[in-house]
C-alpha positions in Angstrom: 108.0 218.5 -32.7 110.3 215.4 -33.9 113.1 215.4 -31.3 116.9 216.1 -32.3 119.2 213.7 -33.1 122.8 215.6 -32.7 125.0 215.3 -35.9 128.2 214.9 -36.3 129.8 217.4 -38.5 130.1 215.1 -41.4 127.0 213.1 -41.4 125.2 215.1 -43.1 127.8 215.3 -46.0 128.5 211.2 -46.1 124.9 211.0 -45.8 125.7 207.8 -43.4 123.1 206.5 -41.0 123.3 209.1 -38.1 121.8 211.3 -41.3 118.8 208.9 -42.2 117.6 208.4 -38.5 117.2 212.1 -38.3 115.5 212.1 -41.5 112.8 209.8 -40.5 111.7 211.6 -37.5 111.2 214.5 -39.6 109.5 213.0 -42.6 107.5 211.4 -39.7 106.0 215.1 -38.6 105.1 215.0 -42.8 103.3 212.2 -42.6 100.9 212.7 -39.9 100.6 216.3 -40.7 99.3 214.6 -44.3 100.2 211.2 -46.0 100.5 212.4 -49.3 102.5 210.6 -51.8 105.6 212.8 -51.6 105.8 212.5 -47.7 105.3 208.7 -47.5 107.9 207.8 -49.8 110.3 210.2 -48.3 109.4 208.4 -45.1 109.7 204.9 -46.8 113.3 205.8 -48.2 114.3 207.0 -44.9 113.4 203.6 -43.2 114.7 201.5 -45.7 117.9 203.2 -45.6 118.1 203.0 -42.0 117.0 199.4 -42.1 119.4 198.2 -45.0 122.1 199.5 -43.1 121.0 198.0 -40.0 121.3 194.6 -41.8 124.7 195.2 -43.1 126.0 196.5 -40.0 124.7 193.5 -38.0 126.5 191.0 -40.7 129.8 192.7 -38.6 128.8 193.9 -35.3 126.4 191.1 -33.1 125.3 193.9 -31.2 121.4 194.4 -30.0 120.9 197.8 -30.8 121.0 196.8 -34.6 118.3 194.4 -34.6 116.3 197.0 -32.3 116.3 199.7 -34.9 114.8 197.2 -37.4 112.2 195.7 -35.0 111.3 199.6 -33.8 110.9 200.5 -37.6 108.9 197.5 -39.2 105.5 197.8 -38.3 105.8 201.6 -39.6 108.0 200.7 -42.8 105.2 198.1 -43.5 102.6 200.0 -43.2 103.8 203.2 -45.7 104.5 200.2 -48.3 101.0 199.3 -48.2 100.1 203.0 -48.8 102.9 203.8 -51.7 101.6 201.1 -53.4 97.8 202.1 -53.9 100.0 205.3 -54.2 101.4 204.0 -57.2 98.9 201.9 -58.9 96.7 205.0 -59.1 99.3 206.9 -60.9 100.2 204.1 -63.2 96.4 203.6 -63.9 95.9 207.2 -64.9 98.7 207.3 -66.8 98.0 204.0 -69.1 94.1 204.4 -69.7 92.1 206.5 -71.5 89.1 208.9 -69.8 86.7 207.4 -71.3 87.9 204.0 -70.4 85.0 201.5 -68.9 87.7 199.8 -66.2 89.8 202.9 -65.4 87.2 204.0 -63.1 86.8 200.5 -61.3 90.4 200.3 -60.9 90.8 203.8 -59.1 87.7 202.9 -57.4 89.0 199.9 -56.2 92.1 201.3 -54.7 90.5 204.9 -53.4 88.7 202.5 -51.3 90.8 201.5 -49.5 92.8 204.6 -49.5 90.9 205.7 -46.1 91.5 203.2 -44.0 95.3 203.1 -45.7 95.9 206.2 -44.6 94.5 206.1 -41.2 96.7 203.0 -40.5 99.8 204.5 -41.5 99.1 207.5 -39.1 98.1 205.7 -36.4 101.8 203.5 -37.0 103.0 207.0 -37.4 102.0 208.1 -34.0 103.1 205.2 -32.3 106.4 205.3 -33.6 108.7 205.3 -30.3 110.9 208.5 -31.0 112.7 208.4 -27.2 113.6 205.0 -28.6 114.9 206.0 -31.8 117.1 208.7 -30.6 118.4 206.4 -27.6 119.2 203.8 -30.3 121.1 206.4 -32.8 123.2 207.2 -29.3 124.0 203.5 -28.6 125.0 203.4 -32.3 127.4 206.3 -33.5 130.0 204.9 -31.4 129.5 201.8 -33.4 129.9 203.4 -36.5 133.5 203.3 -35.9 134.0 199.2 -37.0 133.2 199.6 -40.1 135.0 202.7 -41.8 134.0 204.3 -44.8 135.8 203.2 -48.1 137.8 200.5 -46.2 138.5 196.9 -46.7 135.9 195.4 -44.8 133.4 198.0 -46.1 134.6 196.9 -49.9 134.3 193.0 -48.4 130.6 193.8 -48.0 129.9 195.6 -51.2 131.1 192.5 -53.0 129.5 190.0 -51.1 126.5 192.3 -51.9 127.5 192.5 -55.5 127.2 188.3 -55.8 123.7 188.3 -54.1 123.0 190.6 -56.7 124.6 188.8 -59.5 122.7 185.2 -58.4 119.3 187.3 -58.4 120.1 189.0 -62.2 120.5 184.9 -63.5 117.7 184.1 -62.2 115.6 186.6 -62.9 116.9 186.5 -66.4 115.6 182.7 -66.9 111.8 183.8 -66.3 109.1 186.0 -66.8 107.8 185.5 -63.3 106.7 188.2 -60.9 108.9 186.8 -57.9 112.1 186.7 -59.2 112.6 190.2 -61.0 110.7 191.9 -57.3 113.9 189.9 -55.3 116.4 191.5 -57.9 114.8 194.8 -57.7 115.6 193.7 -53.6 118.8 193.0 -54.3 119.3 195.9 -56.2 118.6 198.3 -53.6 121.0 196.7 -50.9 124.2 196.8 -53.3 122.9 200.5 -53.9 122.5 201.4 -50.2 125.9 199.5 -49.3 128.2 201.4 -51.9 126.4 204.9 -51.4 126.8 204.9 -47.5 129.8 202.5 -47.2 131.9 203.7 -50.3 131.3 206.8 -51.4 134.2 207.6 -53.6 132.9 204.3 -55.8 128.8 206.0 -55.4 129.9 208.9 -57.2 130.9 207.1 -60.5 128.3 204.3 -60.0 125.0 206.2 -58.3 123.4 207.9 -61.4 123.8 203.7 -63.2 122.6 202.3 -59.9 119.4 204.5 -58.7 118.6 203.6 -63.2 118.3 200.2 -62.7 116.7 200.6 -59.2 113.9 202.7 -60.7 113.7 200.3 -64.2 112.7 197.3 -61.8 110.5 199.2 -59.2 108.6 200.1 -62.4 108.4 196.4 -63.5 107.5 195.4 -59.4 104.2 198.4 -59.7 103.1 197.2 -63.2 103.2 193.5 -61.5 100.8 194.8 -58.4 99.0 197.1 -61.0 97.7 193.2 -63.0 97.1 191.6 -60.2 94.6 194.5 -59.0 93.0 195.0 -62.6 92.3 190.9 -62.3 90.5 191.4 -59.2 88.8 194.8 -59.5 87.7 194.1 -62.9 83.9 193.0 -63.8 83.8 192.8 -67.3 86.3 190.3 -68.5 85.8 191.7 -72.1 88.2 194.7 -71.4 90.5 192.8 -69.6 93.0 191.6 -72.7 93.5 195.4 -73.9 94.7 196.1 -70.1 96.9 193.3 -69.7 98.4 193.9 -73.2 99.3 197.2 -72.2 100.7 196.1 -68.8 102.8 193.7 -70.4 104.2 196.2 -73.2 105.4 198.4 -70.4 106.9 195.8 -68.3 108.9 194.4 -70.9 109.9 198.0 -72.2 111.7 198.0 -69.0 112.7 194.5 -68.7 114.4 195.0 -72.2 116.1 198.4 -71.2 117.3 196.2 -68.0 119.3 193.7 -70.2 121.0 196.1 -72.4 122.5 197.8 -69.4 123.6 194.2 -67.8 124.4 191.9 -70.5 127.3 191.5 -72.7 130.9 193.7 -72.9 129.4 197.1 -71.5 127.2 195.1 -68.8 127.1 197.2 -65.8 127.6 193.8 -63.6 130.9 193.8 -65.0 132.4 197.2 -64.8 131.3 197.5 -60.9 132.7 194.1 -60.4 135.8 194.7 -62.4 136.1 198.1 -59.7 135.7 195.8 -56.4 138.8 193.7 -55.0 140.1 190.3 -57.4 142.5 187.8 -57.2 144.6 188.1 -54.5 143.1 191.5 -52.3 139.7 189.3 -52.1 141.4 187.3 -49.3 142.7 190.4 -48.0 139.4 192.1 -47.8 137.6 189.0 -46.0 140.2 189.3 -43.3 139.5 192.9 -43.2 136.1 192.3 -42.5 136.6 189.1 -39.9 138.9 191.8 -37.8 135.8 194.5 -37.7 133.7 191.8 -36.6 136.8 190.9 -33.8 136.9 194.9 -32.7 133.0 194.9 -32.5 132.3 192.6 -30.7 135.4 191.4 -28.1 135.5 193.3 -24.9 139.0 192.5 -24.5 140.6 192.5 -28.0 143.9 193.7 -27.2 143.9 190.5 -24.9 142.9 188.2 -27.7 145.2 190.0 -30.1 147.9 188.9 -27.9 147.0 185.3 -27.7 146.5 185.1 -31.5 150.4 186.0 -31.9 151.4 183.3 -30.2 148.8 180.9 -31.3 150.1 182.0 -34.9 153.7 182.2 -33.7 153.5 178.2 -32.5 151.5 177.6 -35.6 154.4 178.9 -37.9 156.9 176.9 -35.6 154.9 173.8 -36.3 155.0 174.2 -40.0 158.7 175.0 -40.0 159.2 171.6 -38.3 157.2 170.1 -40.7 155.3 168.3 -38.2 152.3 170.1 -40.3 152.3 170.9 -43.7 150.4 172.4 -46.4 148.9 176.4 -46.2 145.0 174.8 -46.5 144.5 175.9 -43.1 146.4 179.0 -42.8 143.3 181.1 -43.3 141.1 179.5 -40.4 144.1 179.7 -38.3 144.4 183.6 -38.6 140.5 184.1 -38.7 140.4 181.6 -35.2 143.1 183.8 -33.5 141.2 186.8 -34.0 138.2 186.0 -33.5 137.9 183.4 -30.7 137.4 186.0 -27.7 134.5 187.4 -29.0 130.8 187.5 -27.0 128.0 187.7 -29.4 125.5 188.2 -26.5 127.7 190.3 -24.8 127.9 187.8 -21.8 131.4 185.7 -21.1 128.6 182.5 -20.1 128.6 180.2 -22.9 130.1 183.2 -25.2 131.9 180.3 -27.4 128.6 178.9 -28.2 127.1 182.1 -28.7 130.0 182.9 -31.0 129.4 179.6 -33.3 125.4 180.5 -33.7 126.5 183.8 -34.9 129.0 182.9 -37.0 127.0 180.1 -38.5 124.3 182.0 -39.2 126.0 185.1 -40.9 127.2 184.6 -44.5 131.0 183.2 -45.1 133.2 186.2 -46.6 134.2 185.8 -50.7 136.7 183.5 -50.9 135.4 181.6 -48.4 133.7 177.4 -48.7 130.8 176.7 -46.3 132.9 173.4 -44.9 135.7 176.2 -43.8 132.8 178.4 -42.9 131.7 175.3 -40.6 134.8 174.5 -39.4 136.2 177.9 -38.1 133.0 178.4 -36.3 133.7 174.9 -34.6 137.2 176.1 -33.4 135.8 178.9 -32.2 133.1 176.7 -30.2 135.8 174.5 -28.8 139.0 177.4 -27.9 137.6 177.0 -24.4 134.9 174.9 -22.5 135.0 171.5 -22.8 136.5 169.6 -25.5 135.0 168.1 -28.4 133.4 164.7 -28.1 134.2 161.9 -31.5 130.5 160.1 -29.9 127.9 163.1 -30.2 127.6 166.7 -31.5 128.9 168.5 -34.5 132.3 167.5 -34.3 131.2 163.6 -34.2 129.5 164.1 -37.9 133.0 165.6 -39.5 135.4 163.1 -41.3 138.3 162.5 -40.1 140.7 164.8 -41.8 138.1 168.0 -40.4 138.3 166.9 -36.9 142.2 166.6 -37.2 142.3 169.9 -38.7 140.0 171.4 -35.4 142.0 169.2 -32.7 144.8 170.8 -34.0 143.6 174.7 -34.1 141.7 174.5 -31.2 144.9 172.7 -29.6 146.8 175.8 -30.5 144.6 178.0 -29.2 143.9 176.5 -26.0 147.7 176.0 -25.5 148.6 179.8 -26.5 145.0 181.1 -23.5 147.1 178.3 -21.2 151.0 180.1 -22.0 149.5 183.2 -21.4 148.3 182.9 -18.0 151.8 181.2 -17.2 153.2 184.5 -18.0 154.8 183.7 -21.5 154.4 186.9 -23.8 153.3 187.4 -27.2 156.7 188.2 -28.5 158.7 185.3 -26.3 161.2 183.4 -28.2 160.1 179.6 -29.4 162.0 176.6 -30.1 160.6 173.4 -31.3 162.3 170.1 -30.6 160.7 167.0 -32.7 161.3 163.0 -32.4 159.5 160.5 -34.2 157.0 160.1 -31.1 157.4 163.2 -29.4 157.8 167.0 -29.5 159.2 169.3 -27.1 158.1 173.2 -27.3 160.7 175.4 -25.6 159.3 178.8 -24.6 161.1 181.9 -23.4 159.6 183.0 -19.9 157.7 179.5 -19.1 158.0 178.4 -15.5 158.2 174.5 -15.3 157.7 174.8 -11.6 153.9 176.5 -11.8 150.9 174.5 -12.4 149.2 174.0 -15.7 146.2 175.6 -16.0 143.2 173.6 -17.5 143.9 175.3 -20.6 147.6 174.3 -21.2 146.4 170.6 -20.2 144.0 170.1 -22.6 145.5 172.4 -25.2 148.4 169.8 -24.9 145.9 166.7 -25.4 143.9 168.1 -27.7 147.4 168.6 -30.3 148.5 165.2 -29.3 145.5 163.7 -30.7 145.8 165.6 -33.6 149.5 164.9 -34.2 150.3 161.7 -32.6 153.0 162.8 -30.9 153.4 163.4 -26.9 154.1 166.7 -26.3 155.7 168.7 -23.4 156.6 172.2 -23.0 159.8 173.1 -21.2 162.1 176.9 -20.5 163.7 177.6 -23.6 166.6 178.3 -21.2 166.9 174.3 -20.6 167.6 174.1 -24.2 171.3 173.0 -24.7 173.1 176.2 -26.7 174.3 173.9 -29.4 172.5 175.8 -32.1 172.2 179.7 -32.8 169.2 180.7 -31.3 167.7 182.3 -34.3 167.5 178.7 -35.9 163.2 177.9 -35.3 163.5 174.4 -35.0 165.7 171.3 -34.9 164.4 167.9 -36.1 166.0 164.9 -34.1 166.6 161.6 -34.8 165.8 158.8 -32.5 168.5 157.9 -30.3 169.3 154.0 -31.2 168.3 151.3 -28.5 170.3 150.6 -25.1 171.8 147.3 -25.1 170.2 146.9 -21.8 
């Protein structure tokens, strides 16, 4: 018996991944009881579900457990594709040629034999399928579920960056007649699908019945594409070869054609399910959305980070004011930096900053977002803490000067904000911001002038002096002299003029 993966009392209604895990240990029992066609393609659409929403889960949430559940399922998953497809091709074949036709019978012949050995592999992948494991990883994960909430922001951020993969593959698909392209959109297809029927289902129950018709339109076009390359090989008289290929390619582009009059022009499907995704000015909302799920998931002490990034974006906001910075090009990485900087990919503090640029690097920017910003928030991330960066060697050395300005001065920020922190200035302490032509004081409600600097206020402090020109010190805002309401942010002074001395 397939063991039991306890449900909560909604999954099996949202259909969400607690739902398909449970599913594949019970299509499993199907399949080795008898891989027919039914029960392997049950099993397939189980896995794939699982799989697909392993990937987008992982794009948020760094941990283990997610690439676990895809290693643990691939040699299985693989295995029922080789199967559905000889599945498939016989079906097609009997369906597009005659009885009495001389190369029907050394196509099915062709992919009978290897039907045997297909089917003993996918049992044997079957068997060895680690179900203790599966059911350990769907208890590792439910409590993950939680980061990325049905029909919320950072699950709609997904959808469209799913959308836009999808989108690239339909133009170039479009351009060519090629096998490769229309089998990566048919790909492509199926992750949007997967994403908006698990992730949003309020938007999957106006768009499903449109979605699973395309999705079915190119997995036709993928099986006649397997179907010609096996008539090529199993054929031994070239003679009847034209006739088949003819027939193949009148199918294919039946469906090709059906394809573009659902996608292109005013009623293009493309459109209306991009039209229903965030524009304009929620697309930035949604990004941050999804860079704060990513923050919950995957910092062990986000209420601690949370309050560093206030007053990292409280002295930010105090700079601007001041003018000593200007310009709202870096606002975004600013807000992205304080929320995600305490995060620990590997789930070790060791190295986590590092760990937290390779994993930031390697997942895909959110919509609205360039690569160079991309690039350069995972920098400030890197550099928050450890040492500083070097202008000789590294990353940082390759930048041009006005992107190593802009991370000396985030970073700066941050590391000054981790160093006010652990002098015992609060999130919500009242800051002042004294500027000269050369120098800037920072007045700060509960700093202790007497207390040593830690490392982090030290080089926090450089780091913004190298960025601004400008020494910097940072006094008690009670040292201030009362000659301006407090509520006024910041006072730009003049030099004082030259002693005669």
């Amino acid at each position: 018996m397939a063991a039991v993966i306890p449900l909560p009392s909604k999954a099996a209604e949202t259909k969400g991944l607690l739902y398909w895990m449970e599913r594949v240990l019970e299509e499993r029992e199907r399949v080795m009881a008898s891989p027919d066609e039914d029960s392997v393609h049950d099993l397939r659409v189980a896995l794939r579900r699982c799989r697909s929403l392993a990937s987008v889960f992982e794009e948020i949430d760094p941990h283990p457990a997610w690439s676990e559940l895809r290693k643990t399922s691939r040699k299985l998953f693989r295995s029922l594709g080789v199967i559905r497809d000889a599945q498939v091709q016989e079906a097609w074949t009997l369906k597009l040629a005659a009885a009495d036709d001389p190369l029907r019978s050394q196509v099915l012949y062709a992919v009978k034999a290897r039907r045997v050995r297909q089917e003993r592999d996918a049992k044997k992948s079957a068997a060895k399928f680690d179900t203790k494991d599966w059911v350990r990883l769907s208890r590792e994960l439910r409590p993950r579920l939680r980061f990325l909430p049905i029909d919320g922001d950072a699950a709609l951020c997904l959808a469209l960056e799913r959308h836009a993969e999808a989108t690239e593959l339909h133009r170039r698909a479009l351009r060519t007649e090629k096998m490769k392209p229309w089998h990566e959109l048919r790909i492509g297809v199926k992750h949007f699908r997967y994403t908006v029927e698990n992730l949003l289902p309020k938007l999957h129950a106006a768009w499903g019945a449109d979605l699973k018709r395309l999705q079915d339109l190119l997995g036709d076009v993928h099986d006649l594409d397997v179907l010609a390359e096996t008539v090529q090989t199993a054929a031994t008289d070239s003679s009847v070869l034209p006739k088949w290929q003819e027939t193949i390619s009148r199918e294919r582009n039946e469906r090709i054609e059906t394809y573009r009059q659902l996608t292109l022009g005013v009623t293009s499907l493309w459109s209306q399910w991009r039209a229903s995704l965030p524009t304009n000015g929620r697309v930035p909302e949604v990004a941050e959305a999804r860079l704060k799920s990513t923050a919950r998931a995957a910092d062990p002490n986000f209420s601690k980070t949370a309050a560093t990034g206030r007053l990292a974006k409280k002295l930010y906001k105090e700079l601007q004011r001041t003018k000593t910075i200007s310009g709202n090009d870096i606002d975004t990485l600013l807000r992205a930096a304080a929320s995600l900087h305490g995060i620990e990919p590997s789930g070790k503090r060791k190295s986590s900053n590092k760990d937290a640029r390779k994993f930031l690097i390697h997942s895909s920017a959110p919509p609205g977002w360039t690569a160079e910003d991309w690039q350069l928030l995972s920098l400030v991330v890197r550099y928050h803490r450890g040492g500083p960066p070097s202008p000789e060697k590294g990353s940082f050395a390759n930048l041009e000067p006005v992107q190593q300005s802009k991370i000396l001065l985030l970073t700066g920020i941050l590391r000054a904000a981790r160093g006010l922190r652990k002098v015992g200035v609060l999130p919500g302490a009242k800051l002042r911001v004294e500027t000269k032509s050369d120098s800037m004081t920072i007045f700060l409600e509960g700093f202790s002038e007497t207390q040593a600097a830690p490392k982090n206020l030290t080089v926090g402090r450089q780091l913004l002096e190298s960025s601004l020109g400008k020494s910097i010190a940072f006094r008690n805002l009670e040292l201030l002299a009362p000659t301006l309401p407090l509520e006024f942010s910041a006072v730009e002074t003049k030099p004082a003029a030259a002693s005669a001395d």
